[in-house]
C-alpha positions as CSV (number, residue, x, y, z in Angstrom):
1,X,-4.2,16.4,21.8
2,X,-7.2,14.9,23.6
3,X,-10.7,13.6,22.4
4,X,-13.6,11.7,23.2
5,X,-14.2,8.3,21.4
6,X,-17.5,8.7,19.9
7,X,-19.2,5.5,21.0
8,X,-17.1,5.1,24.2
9,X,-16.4,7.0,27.4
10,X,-12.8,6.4,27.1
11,X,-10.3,9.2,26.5
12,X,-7.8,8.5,23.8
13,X,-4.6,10.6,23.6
14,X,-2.0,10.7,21.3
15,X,1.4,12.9,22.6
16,X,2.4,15.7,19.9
17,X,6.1,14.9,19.9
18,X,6.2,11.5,19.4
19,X,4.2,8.3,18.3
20,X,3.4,7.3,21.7
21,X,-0.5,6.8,22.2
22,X,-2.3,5.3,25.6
23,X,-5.6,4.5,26.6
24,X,-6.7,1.0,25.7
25,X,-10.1,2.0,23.8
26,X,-7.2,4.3,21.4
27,X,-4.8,1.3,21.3
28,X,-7.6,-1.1,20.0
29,X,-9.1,1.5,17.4
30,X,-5.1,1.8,16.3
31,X,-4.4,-1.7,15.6
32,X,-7.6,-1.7,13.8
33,X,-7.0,1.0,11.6
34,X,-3.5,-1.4,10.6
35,X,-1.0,1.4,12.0
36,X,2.4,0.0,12.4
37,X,3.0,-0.9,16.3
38,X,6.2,-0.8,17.1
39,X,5.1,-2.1,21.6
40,X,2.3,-2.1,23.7
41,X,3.2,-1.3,27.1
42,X,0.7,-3.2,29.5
43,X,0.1,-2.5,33.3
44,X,0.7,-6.0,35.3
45,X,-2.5,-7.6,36.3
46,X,-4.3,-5.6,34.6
47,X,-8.2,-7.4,33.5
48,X,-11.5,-6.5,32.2
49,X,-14.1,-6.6,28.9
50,X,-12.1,-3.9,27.1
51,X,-8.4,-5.5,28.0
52,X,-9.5,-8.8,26.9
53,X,-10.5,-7.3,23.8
54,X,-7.2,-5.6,23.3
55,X,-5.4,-8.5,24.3
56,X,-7.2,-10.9,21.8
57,X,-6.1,-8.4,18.8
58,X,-2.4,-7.9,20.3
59,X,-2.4,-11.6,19.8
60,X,-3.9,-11.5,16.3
61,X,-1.7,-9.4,15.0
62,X,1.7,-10.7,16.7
63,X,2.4,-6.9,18.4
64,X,5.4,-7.2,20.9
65,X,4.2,-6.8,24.4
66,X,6.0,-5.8,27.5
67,X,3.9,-6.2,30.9
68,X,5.2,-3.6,33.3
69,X,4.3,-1.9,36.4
70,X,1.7,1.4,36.8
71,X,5.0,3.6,37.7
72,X,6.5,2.8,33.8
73,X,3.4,3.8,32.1
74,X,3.2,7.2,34.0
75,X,6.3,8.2,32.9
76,X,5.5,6.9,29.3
77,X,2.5,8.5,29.0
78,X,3.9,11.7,31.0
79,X,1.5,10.8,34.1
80,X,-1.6,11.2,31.4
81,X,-4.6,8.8,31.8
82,X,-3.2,5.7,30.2
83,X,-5.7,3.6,31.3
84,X,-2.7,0.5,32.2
85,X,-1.7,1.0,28.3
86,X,0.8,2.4,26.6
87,X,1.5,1.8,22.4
88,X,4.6,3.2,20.7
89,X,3.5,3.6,17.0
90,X,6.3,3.1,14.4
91,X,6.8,5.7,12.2
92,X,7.8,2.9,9.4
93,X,5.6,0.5,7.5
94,X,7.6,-2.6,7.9
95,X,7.9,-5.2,5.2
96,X,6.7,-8.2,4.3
97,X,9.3,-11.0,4.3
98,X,8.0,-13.1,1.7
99,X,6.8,-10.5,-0.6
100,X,10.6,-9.0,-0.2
101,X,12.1,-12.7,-0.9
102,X,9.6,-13.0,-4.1
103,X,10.6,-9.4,-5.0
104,X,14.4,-10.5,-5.3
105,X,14.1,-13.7,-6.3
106,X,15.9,-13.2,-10.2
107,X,18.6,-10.7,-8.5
108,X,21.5,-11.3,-6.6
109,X,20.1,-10.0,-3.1
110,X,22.5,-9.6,0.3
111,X,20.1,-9.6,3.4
112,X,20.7,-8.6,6.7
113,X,19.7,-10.2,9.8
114,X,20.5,-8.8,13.1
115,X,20.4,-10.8,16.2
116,X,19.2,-9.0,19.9
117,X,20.6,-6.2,18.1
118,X,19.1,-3.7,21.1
119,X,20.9,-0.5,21.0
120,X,18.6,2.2,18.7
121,X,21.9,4.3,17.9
122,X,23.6,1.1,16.6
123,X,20.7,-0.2,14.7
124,X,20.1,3.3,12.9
125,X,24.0,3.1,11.7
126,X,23.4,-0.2,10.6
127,X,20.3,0.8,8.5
128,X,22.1,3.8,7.2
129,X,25.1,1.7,6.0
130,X,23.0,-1.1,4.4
131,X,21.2,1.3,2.4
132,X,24.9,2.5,1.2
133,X,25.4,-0.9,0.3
134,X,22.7,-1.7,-1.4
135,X,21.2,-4.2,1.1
136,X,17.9,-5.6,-0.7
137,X,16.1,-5.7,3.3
138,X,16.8,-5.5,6.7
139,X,15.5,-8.8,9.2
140,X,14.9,-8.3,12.9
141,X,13.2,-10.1,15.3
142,X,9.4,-9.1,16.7
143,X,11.0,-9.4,20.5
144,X,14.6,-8.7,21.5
145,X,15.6,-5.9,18.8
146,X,16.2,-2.1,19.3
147,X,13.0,0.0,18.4
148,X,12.8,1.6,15.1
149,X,12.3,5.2,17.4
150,X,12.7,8.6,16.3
151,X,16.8,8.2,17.5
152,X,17.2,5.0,16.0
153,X,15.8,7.1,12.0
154,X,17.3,10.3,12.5
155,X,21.2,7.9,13.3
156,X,20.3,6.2,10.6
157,X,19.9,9.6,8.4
158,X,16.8,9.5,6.6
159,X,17.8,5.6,5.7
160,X,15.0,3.8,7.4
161,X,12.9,5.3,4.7
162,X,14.9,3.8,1.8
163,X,15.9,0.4,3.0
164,X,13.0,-2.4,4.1
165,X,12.9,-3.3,7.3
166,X,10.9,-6.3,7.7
167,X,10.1,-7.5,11.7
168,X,9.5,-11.5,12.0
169,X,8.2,-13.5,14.9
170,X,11.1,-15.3,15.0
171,X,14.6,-15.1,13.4
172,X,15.1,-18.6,12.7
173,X,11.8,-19.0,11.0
174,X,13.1,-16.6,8.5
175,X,16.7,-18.4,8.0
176,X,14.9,-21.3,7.1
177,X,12.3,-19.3,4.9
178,X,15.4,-17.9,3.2
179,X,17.3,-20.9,3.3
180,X,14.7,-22.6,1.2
181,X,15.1,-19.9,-1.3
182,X,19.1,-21.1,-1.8
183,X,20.4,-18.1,-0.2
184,X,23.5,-18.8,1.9
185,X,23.2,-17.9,5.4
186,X,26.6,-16.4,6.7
187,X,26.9,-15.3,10.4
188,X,29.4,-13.0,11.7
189,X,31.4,-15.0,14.9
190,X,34.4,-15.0,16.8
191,X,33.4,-18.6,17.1
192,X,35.4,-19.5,14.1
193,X,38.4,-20.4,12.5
194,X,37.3,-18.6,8.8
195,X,38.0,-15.0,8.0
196,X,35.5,-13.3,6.7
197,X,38.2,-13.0,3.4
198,X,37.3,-16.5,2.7
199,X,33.9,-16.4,2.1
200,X,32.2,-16.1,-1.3
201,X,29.3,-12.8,-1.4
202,X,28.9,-13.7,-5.1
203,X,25.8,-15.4,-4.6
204,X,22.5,-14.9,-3.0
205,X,23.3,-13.9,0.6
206,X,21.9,-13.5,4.2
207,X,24.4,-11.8,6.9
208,X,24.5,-12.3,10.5
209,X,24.8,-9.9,13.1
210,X,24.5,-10.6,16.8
211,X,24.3,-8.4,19.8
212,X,28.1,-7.2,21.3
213,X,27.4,-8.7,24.6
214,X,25.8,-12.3,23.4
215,X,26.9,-12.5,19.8
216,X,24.2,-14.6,18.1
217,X,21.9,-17.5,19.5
218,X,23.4,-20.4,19.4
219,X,20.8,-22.3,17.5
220,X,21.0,-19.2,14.6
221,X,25.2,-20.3,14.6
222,X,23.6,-23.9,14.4
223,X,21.5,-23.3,11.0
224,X,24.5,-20.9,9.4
225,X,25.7,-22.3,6.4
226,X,29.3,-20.2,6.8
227,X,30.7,-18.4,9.6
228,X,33.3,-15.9,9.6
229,X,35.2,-13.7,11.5
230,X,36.6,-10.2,11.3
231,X,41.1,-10.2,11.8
232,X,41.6,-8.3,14.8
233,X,44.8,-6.9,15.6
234,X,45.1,-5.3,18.5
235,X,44.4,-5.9,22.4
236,X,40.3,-5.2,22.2
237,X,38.3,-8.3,21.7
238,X,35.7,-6.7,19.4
239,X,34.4,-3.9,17.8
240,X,30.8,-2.5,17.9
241,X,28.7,-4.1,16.2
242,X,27.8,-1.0,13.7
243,X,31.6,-1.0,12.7
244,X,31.7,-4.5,12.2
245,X,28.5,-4.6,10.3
246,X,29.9,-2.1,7.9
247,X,33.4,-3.6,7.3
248,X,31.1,-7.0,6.8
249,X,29.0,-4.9,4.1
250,X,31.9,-3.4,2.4
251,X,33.6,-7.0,2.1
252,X,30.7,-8.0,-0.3
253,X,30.5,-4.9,-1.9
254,X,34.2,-5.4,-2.8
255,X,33.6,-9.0,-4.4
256,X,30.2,-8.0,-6.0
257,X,32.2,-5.3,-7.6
C-alpha cells in the first residue's frame, strides 16, 4: 500500500508481505511512533534536511544501520521509491535487559547470550529450544546477530513469541551488567580443557554461544567466569551451533532437575 504523508510531499510505503518500509519521511514517523526496528538500510552519501533528521533519531534510539549502495535498496524495496532508505520493522517487541534481570532476580534464571550468531535459521532453533528449556531471556548484540525475520520466527515455531529476546548495544556491557547481578558467565569453547560435564548450572547462569566460523570474541572468553567444551568423538571438529546450543541447554536442565 501507498499514501501521502499529510504534512509532507513524501510517499511513504509499507510492502504487504513483510515488515519492510522505505522512504525516509515513513522511516522517521516509524521510529517515532516506537515500532521495533529491526535495520535501516541507508543509501551511501546520501545528505539533506530530512536525512539529517533521520540520522539524528537512528542515533537516539541506537537502531543498527547498514550504509549501502542505491542497487541494494532497489531490490529491498522491489525498485519502489525508497528515497536512499530502507527500514526492516521487527515483528517482536524486544526486551528490556535490566527490567528482565530485576524480573529474575529471586529465581534461579539460565540466560543466553549468543555471540555473531548470524544465520536466521540457526538463531530461530536456538529460540525454539530455549523456550523448551525454560531459558528466562535471550541476549544478542544490536550489530553482528542474525535478524529476528519472518524465517528466523516461523524456524523457531511460534517461540520468538514466548521467550524474551532482548538486543543490547554491546554484548559485553551486558556480561558485566549480569555479572554484577552474581550470575556466572559460562561460554561454550573449544578453547578449553573443561567439559561442559564439569560445570555447575545450579546457580544463576548466563550461556555462551559464539558464531561456527569465529566462536566468541576473544574479550567475551576474557570476562567468562567458566568455559566449557562439548566431548567430540568423531573426525568433525564441531557441530552447528543450534545442536550444540541444545545439548548445552539440556546439560542444565539435567542438573536443575
Amino acid at each position: 500500500m501507498a499514501f501521502l504523508c499529510h504534512k509532507y510531499p513524501y510517499f511513504c510505503t509499507m510492502q504487504n508481505n513483510d515488515s519492510t518500509i522505505f522512504g525516509i519521511r515513513a522511516c522517521i514517523e516509524a521510529i517515532q511512533a516506537e515500532k521495533t526496528i529491526e535495520k535501516i538500510y541507508i543509501q551511501k552519501g546520501l545528505s539533506g534536511a530530512l536525512f539529517s533528521e533521520l540520522n539524528s533519531l537512528v542515533k537516539k534510539n541506537t537502531i543498527s544501520t547498514s550504509f549501502v549502495p542505491v542497487e541494494k535498496l532497489d531490490h529491498l524495496s522491489k525498485n519502489s521509491n525508497h528515497q536512499g532508505v530502507v527500514a526492516k520493522i521487527s515483528a517482536i517487541a524486544f526486551a528490556d535487559l535490566e527490567t528482565i534481570i530485576i524480573a529474575n532476580k529471586d529465581t534461579n534464571p539460565l540466560y543466553l547470550l549468543l555471540d555473531q550468531v548470524t544465520d536466521v535459521r540457526n538463531f530461530g532453533a536456538i529460540i525454539r529450544t530455549a523456550e523448551c528449556t525454560g531459558v528466562s531471556a535471550i541476549i544478542v548484540s544490536l550489530q553482528g546477530s542474525a535478524p529476528l525475520n519472518a524465517d528466523a520466527i516461523k524456524t523457531s515455531a511460534g517461540a520468538a513469541f514466548k521467550v524474551p529476546i532482548c538486543k543490547v548495544s554491546h554484548l559485553l556491557d551486558a556480561i558485566y551488567q549480569l555479572k554484577a547481578e552474581d550470575i556466572n558467565i559460562v561460554s561454550i569453547t573449544e578453547k578449553t580443557d573443561k567439559s561442559i560435564y564439569q560445570v555447575d548450572f545450579n546457580k544463576p547462569t548466563a550461556l555462551i554461544m559464539g558464531s561456527e566460523h569465529k566462536g566468541i570474541t576473544p574479550a567475551i572468553l576474557k570476562n567468562s567466569d567458566n568455559k566449557a567444551k562439548l566431548p567430540l568423538l568423531g573426525d568433525i571438529a564441531s557441530l552447528n551451533v543450534s545442536v550444540a546450543c541444545g545439548v548445552a541447554l539440556y546439560e542444565a536442565v539435567r542438573q536443575r532437575l
